[in-house]
mmCIF file as gemmi writes it, N, C-alpha and C atoms, coordinates in Angstrom:
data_model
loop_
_atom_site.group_PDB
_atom_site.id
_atom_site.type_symbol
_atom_site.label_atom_id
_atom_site.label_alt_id
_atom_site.label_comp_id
_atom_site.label_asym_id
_atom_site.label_entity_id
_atom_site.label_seq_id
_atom_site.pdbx_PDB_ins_code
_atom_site.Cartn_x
_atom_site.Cartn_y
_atom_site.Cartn_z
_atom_site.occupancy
_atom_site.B_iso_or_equiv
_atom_site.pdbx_formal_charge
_atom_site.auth_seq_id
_atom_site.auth_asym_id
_atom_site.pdbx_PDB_model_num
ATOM 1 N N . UNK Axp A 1 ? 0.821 -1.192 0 1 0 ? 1 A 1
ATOM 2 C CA . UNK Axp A 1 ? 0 0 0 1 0 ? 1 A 1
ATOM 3 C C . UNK Axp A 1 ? 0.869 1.262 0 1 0 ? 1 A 1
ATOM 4 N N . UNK Axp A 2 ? 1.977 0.989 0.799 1 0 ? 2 A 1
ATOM 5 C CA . UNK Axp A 2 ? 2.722 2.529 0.846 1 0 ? 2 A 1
ATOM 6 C C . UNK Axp A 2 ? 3.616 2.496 -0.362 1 0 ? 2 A 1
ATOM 7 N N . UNK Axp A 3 ? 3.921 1.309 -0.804 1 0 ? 3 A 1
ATOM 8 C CA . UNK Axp A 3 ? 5.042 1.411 -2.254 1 0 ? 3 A 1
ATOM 9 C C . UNK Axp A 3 ? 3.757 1.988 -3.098 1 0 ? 3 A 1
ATOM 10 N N . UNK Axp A 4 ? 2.167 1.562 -3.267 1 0 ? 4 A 1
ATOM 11 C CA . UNK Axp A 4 ? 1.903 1.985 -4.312 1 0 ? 4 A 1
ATOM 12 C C . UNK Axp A 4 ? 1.634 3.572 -3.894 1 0 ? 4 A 1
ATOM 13 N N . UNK Axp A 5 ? 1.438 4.237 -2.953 1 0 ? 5 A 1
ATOM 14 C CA . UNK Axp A 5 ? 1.366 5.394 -3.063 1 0 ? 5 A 1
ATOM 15 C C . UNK Axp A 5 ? 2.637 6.595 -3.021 1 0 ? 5 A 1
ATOM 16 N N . UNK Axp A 6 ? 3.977 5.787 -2.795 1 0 ? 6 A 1
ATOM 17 C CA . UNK Axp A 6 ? 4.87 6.394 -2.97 1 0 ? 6 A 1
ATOM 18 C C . UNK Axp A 6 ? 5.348 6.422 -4.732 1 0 ? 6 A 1
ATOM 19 N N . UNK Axp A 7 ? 4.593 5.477 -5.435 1 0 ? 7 A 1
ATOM 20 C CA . UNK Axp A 7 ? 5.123 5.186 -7.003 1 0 ? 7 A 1
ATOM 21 C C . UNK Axp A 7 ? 3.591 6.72 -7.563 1 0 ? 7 A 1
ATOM 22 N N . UNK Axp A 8 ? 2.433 6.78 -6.844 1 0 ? 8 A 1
ATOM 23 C CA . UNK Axp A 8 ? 1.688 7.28 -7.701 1 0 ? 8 A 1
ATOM 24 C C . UNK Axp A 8 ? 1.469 8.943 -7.018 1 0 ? 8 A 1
ATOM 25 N N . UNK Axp A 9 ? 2.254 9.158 -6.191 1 0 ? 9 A 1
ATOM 26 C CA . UNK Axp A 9 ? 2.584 10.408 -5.508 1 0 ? 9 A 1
ATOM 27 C C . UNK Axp A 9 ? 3.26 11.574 -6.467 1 0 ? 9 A 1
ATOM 28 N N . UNK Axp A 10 ? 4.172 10.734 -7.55 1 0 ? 10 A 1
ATOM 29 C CA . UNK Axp A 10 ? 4.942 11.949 -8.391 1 0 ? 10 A 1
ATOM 30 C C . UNK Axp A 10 ? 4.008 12.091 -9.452 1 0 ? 10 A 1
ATOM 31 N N . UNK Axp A 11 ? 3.71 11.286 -10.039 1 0 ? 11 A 1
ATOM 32 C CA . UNK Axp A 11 ? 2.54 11.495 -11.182 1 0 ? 11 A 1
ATOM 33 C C . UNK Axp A 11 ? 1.464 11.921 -10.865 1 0 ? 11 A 1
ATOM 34 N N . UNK Axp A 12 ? 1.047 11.853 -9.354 1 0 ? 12 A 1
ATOM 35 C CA . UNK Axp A 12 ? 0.074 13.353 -9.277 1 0 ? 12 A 1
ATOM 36 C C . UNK Axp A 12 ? 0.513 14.519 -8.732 1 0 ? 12 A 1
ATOM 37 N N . UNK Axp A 13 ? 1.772 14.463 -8.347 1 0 ? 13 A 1
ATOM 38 C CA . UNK Axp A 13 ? 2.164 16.049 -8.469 1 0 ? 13 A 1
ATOM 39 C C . UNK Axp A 13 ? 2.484 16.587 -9.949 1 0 ? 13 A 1
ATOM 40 N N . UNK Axp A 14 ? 2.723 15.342 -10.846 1 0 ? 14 A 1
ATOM 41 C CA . UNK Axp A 14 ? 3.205 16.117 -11.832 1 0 ? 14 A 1
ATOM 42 C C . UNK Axp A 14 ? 1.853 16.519 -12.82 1 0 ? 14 A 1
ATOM 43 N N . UNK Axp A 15 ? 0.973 16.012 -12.961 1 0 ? 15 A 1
ATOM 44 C CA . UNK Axp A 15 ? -0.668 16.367 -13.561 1 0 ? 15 A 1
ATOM 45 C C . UNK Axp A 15 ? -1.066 17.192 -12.516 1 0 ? 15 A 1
ATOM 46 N N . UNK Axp A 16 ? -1.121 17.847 -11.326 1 0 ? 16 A 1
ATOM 47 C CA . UNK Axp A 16 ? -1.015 19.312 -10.743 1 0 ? 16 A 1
ATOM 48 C C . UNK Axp A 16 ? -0.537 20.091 -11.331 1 0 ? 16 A 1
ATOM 49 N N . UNK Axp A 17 ? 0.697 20.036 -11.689 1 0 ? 17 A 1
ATOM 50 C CA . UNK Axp A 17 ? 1.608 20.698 -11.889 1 0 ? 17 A 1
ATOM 51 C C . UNK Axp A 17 ? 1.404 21.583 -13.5 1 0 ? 17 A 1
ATOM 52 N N . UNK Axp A 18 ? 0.748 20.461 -14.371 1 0 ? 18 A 1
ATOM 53 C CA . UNK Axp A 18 ? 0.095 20.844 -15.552 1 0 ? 18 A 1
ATOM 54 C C . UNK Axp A 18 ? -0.733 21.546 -15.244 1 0 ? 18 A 1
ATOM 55 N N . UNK Axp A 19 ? -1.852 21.062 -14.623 1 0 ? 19 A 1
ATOM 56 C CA . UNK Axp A 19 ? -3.104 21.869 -14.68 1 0 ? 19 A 1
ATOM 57 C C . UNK Axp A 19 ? -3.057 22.88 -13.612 1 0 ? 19 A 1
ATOM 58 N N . UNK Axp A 20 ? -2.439 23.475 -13.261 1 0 ? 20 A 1
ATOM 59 C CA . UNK Axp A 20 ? -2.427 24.593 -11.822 1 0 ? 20 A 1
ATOM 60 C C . UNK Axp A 20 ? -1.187 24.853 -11.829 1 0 ? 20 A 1
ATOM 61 N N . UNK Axp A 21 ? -0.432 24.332 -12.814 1 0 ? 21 A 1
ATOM 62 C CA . UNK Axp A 21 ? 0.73 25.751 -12.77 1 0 ? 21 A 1
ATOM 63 C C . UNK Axp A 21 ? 1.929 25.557 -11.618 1 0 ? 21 A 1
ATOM 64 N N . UNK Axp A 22 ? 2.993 26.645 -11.322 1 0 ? 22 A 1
ATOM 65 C CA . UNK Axp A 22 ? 3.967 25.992 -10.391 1 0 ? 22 A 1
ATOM 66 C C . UNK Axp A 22 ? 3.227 27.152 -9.224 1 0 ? 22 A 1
ATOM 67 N N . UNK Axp A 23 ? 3.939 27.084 -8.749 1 0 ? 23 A 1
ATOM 68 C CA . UNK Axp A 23 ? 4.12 28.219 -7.556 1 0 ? 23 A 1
ATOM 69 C C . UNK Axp A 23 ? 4.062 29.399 -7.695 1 0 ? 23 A 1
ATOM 70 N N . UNK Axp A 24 ? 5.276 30.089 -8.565 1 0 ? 24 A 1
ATOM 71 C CA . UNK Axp A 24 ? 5.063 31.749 -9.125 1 0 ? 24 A 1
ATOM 72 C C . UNK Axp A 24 ? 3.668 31.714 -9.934 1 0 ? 24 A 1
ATOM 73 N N . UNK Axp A 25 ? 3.149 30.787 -10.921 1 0 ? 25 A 1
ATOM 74 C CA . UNK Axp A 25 ? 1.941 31.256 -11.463 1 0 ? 25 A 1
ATOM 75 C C . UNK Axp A 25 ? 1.159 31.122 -10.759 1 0 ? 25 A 1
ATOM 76 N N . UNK Axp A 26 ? 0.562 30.212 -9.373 1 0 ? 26 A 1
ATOM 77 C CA . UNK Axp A 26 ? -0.447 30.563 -8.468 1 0 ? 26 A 1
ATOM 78 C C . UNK Axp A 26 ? -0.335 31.787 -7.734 1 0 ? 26 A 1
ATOM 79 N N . UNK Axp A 27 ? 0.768 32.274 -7.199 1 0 ? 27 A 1
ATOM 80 C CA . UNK Axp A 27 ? 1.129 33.195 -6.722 1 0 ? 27 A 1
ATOM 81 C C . UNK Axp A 27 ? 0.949 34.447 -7.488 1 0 ? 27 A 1
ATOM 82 N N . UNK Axp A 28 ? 1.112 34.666 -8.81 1 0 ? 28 A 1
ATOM 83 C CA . UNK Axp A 28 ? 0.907 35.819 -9.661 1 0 ? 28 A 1
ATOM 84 C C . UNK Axp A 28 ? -0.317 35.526 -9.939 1 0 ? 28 A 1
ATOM 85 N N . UNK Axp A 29 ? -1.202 34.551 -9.672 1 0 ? 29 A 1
ATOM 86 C CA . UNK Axp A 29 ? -2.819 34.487 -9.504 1 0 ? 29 A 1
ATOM 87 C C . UNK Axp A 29 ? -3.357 35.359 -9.234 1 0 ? 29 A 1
ATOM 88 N N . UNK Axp A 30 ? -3.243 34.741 -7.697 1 0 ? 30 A 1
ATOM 89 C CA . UNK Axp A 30 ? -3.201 35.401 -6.855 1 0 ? 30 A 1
ATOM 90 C C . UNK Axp A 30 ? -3.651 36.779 -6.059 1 0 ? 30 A 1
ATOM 91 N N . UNK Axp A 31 ? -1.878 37.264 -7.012 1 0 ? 31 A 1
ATOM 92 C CA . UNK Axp A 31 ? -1.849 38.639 -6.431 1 0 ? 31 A 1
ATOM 93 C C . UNK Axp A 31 ? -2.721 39.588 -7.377 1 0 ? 31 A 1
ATOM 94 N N . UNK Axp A 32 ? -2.907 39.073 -8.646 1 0 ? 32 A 1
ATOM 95 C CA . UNK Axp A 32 ? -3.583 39.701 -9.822 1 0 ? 32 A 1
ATOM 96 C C . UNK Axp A 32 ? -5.261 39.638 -8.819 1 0 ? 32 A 1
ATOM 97 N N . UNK Axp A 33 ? -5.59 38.543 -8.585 1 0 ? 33 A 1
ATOM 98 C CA . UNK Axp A 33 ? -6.799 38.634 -8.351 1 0 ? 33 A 1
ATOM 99 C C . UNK Axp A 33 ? -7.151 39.607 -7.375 1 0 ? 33 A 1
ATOM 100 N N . UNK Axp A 34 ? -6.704 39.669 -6.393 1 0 ? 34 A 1
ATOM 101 C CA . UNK Axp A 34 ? -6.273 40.719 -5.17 1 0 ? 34 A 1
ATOM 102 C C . UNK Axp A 34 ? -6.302 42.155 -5.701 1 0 ? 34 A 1
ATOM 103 N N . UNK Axp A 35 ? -5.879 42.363 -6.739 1 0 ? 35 A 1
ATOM 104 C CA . UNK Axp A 35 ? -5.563 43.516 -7.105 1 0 ? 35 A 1
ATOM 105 C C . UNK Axp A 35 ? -6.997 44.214 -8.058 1 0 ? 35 A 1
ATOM 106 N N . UNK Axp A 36 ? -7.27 42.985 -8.439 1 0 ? 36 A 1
ATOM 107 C CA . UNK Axp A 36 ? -8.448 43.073 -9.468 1 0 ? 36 A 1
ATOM 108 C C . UNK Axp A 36 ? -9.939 43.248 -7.968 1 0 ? 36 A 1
ATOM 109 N N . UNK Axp A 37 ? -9.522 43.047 -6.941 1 0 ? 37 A 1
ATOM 110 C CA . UNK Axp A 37 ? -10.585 43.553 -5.995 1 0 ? 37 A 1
ATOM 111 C C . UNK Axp A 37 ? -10.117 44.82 -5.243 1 0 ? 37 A 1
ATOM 112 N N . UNK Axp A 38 ? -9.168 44.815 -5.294 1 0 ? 38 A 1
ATOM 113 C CA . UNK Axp A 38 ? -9.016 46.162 -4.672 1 0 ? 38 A 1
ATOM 114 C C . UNK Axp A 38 ? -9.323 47.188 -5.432 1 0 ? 38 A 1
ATOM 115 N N . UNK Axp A 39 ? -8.989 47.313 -7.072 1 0 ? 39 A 1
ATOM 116 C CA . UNK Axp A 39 ? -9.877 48.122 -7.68 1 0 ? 39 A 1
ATOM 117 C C . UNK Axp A 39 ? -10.918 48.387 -7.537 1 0 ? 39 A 1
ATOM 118 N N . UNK Axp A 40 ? -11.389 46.872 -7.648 1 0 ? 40 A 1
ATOM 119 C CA . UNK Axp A 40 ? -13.466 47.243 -7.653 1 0 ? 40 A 1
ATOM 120 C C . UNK Axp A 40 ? -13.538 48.226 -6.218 1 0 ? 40 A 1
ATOM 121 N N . UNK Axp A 41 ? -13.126 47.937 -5.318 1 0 ? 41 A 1
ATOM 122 C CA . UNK Axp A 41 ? -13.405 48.436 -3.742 1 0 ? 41 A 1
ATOM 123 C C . UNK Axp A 41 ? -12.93 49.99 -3.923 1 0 ? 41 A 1
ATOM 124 N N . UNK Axp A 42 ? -12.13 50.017 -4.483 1 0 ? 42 A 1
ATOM 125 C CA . UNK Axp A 42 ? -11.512 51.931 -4.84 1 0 ? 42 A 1
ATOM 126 C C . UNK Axp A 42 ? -12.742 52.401 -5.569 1 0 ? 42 A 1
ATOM 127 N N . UNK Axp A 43 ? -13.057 51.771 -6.568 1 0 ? 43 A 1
ATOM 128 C CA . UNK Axp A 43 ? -13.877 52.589 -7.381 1 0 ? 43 A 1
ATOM 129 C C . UNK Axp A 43 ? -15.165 52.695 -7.105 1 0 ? 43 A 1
ATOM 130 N N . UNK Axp A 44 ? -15.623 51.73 -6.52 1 0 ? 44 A 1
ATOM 131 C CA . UNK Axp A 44 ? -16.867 52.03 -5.47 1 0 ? 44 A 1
ATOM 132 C C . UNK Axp A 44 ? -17.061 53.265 -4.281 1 0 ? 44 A 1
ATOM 133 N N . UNK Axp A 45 ? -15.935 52.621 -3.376 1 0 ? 45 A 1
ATOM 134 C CA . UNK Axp A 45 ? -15.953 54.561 -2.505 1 0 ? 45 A 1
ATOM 135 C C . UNK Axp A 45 ? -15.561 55.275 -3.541 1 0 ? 45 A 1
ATOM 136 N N . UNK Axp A 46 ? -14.928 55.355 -4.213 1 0 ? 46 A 1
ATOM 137 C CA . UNK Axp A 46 ? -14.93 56.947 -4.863 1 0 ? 46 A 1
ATOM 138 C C . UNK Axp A 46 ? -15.974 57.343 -5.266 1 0 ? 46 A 1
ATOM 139 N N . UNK Axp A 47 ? -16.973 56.61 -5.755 1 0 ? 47 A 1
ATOM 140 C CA . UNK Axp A 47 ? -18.413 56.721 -6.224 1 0 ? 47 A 1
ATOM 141 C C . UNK Axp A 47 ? -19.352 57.315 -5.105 1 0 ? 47 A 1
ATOM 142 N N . UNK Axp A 48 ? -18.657 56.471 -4.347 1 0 ? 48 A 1
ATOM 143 C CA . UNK Axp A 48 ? -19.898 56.81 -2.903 1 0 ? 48 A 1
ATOM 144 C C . UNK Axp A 48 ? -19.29 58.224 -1.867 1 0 ? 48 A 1
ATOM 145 N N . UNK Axp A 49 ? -18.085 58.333 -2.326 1 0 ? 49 A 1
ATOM 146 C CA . UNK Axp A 49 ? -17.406 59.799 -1.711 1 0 ? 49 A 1
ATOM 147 C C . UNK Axp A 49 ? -18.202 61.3 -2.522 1 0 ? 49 A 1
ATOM 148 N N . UNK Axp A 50 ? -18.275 60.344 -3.916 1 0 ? 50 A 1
ATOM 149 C CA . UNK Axp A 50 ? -18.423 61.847 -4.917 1 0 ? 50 A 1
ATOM 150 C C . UNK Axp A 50 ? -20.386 61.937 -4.423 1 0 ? 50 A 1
ATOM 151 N N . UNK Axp A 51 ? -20.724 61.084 -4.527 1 0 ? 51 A 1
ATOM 152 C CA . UNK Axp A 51 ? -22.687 60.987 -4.162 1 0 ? 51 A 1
ATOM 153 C C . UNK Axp A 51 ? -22.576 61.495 -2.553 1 0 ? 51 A 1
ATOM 154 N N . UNK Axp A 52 ? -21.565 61.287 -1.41 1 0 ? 52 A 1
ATOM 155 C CA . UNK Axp A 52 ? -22.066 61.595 -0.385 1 0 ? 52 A 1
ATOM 156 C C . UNK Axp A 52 ? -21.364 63.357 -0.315 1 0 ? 52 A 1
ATOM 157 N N . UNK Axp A 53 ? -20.568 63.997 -1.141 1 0 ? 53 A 1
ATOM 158 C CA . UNK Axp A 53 ? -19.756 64.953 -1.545 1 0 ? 53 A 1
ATOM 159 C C . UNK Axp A 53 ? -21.165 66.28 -1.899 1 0 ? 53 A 1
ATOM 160 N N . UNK Axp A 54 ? -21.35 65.591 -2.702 1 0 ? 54 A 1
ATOM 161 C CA . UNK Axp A 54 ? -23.425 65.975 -4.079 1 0 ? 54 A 1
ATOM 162 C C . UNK Axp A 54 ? -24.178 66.234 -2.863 1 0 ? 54 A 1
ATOM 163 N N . UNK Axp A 55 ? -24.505 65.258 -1.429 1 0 ? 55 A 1
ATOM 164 C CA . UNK Axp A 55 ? -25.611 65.11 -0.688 1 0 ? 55 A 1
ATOM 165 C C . UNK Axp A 55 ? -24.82 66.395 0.059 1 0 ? 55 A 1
ATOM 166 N N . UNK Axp A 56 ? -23.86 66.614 0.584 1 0 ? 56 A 1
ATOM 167 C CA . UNK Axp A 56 ? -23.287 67.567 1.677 1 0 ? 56 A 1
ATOM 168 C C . UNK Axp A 56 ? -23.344 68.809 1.316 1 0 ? 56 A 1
ATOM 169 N N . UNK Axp A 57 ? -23.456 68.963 -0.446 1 0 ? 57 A 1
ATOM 170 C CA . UNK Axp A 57 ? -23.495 70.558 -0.737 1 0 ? 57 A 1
ATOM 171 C C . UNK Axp A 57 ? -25.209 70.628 -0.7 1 0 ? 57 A 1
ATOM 172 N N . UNK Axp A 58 ? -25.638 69.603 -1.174 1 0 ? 58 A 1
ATOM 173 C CA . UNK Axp A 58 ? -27.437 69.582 -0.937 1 0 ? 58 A 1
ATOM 174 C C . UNK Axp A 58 ? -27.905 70.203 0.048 1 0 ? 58 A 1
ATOM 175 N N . UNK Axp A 59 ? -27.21 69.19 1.242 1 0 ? 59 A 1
ATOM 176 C CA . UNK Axp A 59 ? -28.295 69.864 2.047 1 0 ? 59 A 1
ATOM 177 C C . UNK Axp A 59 ? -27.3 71.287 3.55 1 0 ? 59 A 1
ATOM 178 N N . UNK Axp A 60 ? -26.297 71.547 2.875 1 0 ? 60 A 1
ATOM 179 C CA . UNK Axp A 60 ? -25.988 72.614 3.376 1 0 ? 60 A 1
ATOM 180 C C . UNK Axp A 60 ? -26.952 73.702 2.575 1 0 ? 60 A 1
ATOM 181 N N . UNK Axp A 61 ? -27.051 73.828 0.998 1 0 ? 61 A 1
ATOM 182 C CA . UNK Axp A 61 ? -28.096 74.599 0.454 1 0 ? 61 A 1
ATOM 183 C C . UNK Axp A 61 ? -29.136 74.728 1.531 1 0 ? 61 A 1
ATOM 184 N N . UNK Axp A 62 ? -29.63 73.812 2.155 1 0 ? 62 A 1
ATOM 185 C CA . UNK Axp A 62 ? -31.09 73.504 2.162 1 0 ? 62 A 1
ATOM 186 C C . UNK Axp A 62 ? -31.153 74.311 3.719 1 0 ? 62 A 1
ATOM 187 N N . UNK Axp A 63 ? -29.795 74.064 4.403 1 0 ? 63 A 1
ATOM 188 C CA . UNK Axp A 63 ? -29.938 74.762 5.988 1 0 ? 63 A 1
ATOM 189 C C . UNK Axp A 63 ? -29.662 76.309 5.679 1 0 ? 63 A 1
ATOM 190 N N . UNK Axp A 64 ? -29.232 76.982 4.571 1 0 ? 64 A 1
ATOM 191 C CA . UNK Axp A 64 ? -28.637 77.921 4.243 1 0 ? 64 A 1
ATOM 192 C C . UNK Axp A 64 ? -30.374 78.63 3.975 1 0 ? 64 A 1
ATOM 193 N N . UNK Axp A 65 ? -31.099 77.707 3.171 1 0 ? 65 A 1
ATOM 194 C CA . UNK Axp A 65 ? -32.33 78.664 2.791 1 0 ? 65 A 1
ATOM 195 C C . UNK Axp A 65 ? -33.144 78.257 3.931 1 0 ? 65 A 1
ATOM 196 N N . UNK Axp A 66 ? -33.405 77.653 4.229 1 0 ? 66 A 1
ATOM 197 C CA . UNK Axp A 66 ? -33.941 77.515 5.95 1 0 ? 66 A 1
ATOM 198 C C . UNK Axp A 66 ? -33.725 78.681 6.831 1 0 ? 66 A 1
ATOM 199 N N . UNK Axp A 67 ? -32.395 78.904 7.232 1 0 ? 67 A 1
ATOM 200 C CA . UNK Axp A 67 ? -32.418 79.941 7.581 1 0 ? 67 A 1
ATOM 201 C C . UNK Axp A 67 ? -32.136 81.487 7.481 1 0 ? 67 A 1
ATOM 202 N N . UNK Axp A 68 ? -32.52 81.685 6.38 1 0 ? 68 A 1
ATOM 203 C CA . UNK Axp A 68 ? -33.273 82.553 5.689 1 0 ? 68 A 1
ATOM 204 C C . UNK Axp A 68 ? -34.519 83.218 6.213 1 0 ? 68 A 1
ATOM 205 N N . UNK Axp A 69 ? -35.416 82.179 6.578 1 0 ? 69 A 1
ATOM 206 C CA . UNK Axp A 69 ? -36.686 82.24 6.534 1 0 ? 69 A 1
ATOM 207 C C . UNK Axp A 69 ? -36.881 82.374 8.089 1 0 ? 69 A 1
């Protein structure tokens, strides 16, 4: 039992190795993918900075003509 899993141990690291790549390409996966969310997450608050930016001049207008009156 242990000879056959020591004979079929390299031939499935090595069909890993095909299909998933070594180390640096999981790793440059990875970091790509990581990076590809940290964008999305930037460009979302900035969205929600510039809309809550829009709401703050709103409703300062709005206390400005308020008291006015």
């Amino acid at each position: 039992m242990v000879d056959k899993m020591l004979m079929t141990y390299p031939k499935k690291k090595e069909e890993e190795f095909v299909t998933e790549g070594g180390i640096r390409e999981r790793m440059t996966a990875a970091r790509l993918g990581y990076r590809t969310n940290q964008r999305g997450t930037i460009e979302k608050l900035t969205r929600e900075i510039t809309a809550l930016r829009q709401e703050n001049v709103a409703l300062k207008n709005k206390i400005a003509e308020l008291e006015r009156l």
